[in-house]
C-alpha positions as CSV (number, residue, x, y, z in Angstrom):
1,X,-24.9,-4.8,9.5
2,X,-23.9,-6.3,12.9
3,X,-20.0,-5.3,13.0
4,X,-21.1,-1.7,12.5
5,X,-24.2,-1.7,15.0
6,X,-22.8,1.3,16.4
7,X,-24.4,4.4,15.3
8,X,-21.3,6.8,15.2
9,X,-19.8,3.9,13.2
10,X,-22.5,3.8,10.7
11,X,-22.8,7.6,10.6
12,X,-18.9,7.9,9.9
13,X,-19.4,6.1,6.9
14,X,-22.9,7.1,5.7
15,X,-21.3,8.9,2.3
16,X,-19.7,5.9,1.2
17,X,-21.9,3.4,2.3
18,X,-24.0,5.3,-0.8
19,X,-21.2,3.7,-3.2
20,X,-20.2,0.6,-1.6
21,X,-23.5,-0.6,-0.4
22,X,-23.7,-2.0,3.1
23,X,-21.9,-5.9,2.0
24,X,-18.7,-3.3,0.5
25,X,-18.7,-1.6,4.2
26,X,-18.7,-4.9,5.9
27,X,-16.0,-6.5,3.9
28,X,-13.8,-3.1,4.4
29,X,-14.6,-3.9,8.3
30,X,-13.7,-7.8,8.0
31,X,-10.4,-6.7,5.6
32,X,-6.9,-6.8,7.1
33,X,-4.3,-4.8,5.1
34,X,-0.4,-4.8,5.4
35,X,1.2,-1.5,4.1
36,X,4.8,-1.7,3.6
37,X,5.8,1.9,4.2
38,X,4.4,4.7,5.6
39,X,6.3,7.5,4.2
40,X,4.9,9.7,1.4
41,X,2.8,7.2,-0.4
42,X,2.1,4.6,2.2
43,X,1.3,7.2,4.4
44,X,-1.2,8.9,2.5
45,X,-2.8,5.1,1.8
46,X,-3.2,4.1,5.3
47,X,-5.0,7.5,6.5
48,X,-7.5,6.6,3.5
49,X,-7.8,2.9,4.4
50,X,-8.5,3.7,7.8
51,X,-11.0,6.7,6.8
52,X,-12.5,4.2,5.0
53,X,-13.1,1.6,8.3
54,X,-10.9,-1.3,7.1
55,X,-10.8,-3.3,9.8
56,X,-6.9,-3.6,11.0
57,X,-3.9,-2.4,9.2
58,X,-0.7,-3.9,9.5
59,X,2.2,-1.5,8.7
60,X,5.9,-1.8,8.8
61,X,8.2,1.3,8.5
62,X,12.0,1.6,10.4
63,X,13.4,4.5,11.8
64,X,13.0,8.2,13.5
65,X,11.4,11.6,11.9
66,X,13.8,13.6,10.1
67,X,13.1,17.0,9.3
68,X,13.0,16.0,5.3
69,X,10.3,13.7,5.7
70,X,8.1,16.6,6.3
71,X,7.2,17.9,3.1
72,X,5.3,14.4,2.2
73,X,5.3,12.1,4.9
74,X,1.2,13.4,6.3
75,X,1.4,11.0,9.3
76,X,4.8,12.7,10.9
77,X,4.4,15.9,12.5
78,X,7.2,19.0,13.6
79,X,6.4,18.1,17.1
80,X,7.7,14.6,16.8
81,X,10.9,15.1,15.5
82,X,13.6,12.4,16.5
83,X,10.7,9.9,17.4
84,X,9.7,6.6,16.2
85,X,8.0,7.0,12.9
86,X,5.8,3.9,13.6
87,X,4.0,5.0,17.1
88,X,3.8,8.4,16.0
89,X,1.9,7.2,12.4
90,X,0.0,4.6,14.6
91,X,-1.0,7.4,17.6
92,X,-2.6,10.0,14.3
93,X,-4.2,6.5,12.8
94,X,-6.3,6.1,16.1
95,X,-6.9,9.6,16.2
96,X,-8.6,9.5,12.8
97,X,-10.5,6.2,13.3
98,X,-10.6,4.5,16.7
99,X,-12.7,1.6,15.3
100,X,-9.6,0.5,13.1
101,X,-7.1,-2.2,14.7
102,X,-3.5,-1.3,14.2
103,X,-0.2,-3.5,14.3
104,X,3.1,-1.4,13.7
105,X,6.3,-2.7,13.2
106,X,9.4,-0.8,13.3
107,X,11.3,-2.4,11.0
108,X,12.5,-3.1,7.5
109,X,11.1,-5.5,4.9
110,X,12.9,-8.9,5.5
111,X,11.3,-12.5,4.6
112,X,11.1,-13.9,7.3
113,X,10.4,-10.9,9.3
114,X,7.5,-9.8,7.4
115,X,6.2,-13.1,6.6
116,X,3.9,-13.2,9.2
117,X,2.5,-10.0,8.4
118,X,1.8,-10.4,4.8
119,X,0.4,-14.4,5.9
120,X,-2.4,-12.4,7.8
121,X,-3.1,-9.4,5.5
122,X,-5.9,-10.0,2.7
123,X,-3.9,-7.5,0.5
124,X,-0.6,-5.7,0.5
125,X,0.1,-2.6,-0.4
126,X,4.1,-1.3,-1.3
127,X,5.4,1.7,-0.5
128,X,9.0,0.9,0.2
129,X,11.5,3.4,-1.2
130,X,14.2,1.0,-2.3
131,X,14.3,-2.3,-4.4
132,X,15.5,-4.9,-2.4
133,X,12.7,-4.5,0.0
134,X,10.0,-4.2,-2.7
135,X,11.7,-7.5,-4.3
136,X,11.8,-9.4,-0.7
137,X,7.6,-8.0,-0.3
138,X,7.0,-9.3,-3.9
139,X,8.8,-12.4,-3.2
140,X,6.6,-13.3,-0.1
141,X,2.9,-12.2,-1.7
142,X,4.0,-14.9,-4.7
143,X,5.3,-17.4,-2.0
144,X,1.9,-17.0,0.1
145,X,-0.4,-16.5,-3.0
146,X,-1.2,-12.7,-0.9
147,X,-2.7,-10.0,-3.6
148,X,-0.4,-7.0,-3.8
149,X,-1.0,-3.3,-5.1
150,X,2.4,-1.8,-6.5
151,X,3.0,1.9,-6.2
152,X,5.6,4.1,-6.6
153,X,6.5,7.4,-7.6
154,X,9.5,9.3,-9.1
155,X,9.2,13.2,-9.3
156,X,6.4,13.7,-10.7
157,X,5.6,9.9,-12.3
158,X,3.1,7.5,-10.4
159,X,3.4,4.1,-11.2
160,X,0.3,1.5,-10.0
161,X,-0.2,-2.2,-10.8
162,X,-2.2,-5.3,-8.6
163,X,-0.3,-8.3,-8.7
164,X,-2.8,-11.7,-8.4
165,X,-0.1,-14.4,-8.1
166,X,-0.2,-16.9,-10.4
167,X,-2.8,-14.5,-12.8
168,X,-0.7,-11.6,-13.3
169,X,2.7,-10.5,-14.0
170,X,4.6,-9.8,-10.4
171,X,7.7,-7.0,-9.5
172,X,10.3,-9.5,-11.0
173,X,8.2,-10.1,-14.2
174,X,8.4,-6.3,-14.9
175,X,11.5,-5.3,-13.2
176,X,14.3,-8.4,-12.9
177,X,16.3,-8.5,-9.9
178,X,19.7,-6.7,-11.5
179,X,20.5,-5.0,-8.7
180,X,19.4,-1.8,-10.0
181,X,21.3,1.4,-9.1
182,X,19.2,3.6,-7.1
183,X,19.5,6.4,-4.5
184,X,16.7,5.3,-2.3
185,X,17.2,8.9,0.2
186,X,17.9,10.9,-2.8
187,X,15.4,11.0,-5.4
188,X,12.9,14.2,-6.2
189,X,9.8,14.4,-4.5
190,X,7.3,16.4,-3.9
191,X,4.6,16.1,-1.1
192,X,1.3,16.1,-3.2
193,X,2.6,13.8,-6.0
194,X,3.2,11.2,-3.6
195,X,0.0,11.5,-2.1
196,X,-1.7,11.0,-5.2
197,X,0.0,8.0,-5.4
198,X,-1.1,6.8,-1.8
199,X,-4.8,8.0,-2.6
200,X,-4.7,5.6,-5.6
201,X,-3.3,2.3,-4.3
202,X,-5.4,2.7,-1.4
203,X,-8.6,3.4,-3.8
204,X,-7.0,0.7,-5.7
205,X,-7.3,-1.7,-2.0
206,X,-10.7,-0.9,-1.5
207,X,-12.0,-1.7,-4.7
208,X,-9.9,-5.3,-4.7
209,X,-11.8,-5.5,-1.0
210,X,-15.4,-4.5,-1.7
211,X,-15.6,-6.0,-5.7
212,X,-16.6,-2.2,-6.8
213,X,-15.0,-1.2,-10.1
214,X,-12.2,-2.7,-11.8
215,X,-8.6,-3.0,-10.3
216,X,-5.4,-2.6,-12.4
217,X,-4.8,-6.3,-12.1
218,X,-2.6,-7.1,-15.5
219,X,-2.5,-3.7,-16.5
220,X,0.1,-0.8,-15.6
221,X,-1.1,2.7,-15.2
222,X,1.0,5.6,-15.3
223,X,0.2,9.1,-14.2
224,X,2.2,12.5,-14.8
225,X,1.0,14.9,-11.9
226,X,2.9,17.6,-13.9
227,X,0.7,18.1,-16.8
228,X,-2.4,15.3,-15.9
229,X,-1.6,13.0,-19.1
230,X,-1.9,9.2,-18.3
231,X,-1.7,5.8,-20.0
232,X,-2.3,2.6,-19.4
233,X,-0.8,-0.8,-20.7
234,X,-1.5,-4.5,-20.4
235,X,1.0,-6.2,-19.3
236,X,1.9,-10.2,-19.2
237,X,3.7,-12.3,-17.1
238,X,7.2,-13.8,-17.6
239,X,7.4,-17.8,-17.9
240,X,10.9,-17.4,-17.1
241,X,10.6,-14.9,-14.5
242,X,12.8,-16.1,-11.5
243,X,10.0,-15.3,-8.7
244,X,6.8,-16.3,-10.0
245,X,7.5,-18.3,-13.6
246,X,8.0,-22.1,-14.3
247,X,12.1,-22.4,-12.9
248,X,10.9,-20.0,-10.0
249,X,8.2,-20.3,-7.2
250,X,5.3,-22.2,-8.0
């Protein structure tokens, strides 16, 4: 495996390599992920991806610490307080996993902004908090045909779905763009619930990446951390959805 010749490299990953085979490792190492948030659940998903030696992350998140991103947000740290949330998540990345290339972005989800960044990834993962940036990131994976995993959380709820443009149903299918009211600082959370959620979308990455297992791709999963009980549905897309359907983007 010539992009892992080094023998720290290989011996960081030698308990995985045992499920993903050597070809899974090297298409980790040859993947390029955007994650779209790096609070609670994005967070959690990009310590993991890197952990597991995908080869560059691309991640986009605005702002300074605050002292309530704390009880969730793993990458952020008491020390760091009034900093840039970006560098601060990018310096603990490298700290973790030096072999993994990182771009960070301190900014919101906009189109054209974050076009570039979702042109280059292989897959997308969102973790915004609020709608209109979760529509503008769905919006752009249909536009540029980019696979995207879809998680969120709500108390104690986790929510998980891949969108494959043109295959399976995307945001706007499930959600229509009505403006939705929604406190995007305000709602419950709790630390370990939203890491759960960022353990599976990035689990959910990796097995999109590596071809092991089978991806939630058409199908909606739910997850109540409060008592364990889980579902899942099929879901289907909309012909008349305004993204991705006939009257919408191609």
């Amino acid at each position: 495996m010539e992009q892992l010749a080094g023998g720290l490299e290989l011996e960081r990953y030698a308990r995985q390599l045992k499920l993903l085979g050597e070809d899974g490792q090297k298409a980790l190492k040859e993947a390029t992920v955007m994650v779209a948030g790096i609070g609670g659940l994005g967070g959690t998903a990009a310590m993991y991806l890197a952990a597991a030696g995908v080869g560059k992350l691309i991640l986009a998140h605005e702002g300074m610490i605050v002292p309530p991103d704390l009880n969730r947000q793993i990458l952020m740290d008491t020390d760091h307080l009034g900093m840039e949330r970006i560098s601060t998540a990018i310096t603990h990345l490298k700290r973790l996993n030096p072999h993994v290339e990182i771009e960070g972005y301190n900014a919101r989800i906009e189109y054209d902004l974050a076009k570039p960044w979702v042109q280059d990834a292989d897959i997308v993962i969102d973790a915004r908090y609020d709608f209109p940036e979760r529509y503008a990131l769905n919006r752009l994976c249909v536009d540029t045909g980019t696979p995207m995993v879809e998680a969120a959380m709500y108390g104690f709820e986790v929510s998980l779905t891949t969108v494959i443009p043109g295959v399976t149903p995307c945001l706007e299918c499930l959600y229509p763009d009505v403006q939705p009211q929604w406190e995007p600082l305000g709602f419950p959370v709790l630390g370990a619930t939203s890491g759960i959620a960022g353990c599976m979308a990035a689990l959910e990455a990796v097995k999109w990446i590596t071809g092991v297992g089978t991806t939630y791709a058409g199908v909606m999963h739910r997850f109540s951390s409060l008592d364990f009980a889980c579902y899942s549905v099929h879901i289907s897309r909309n012909p008349n959805c305004a993204c991705c359907g006939e009257g919408g983007t191609p």
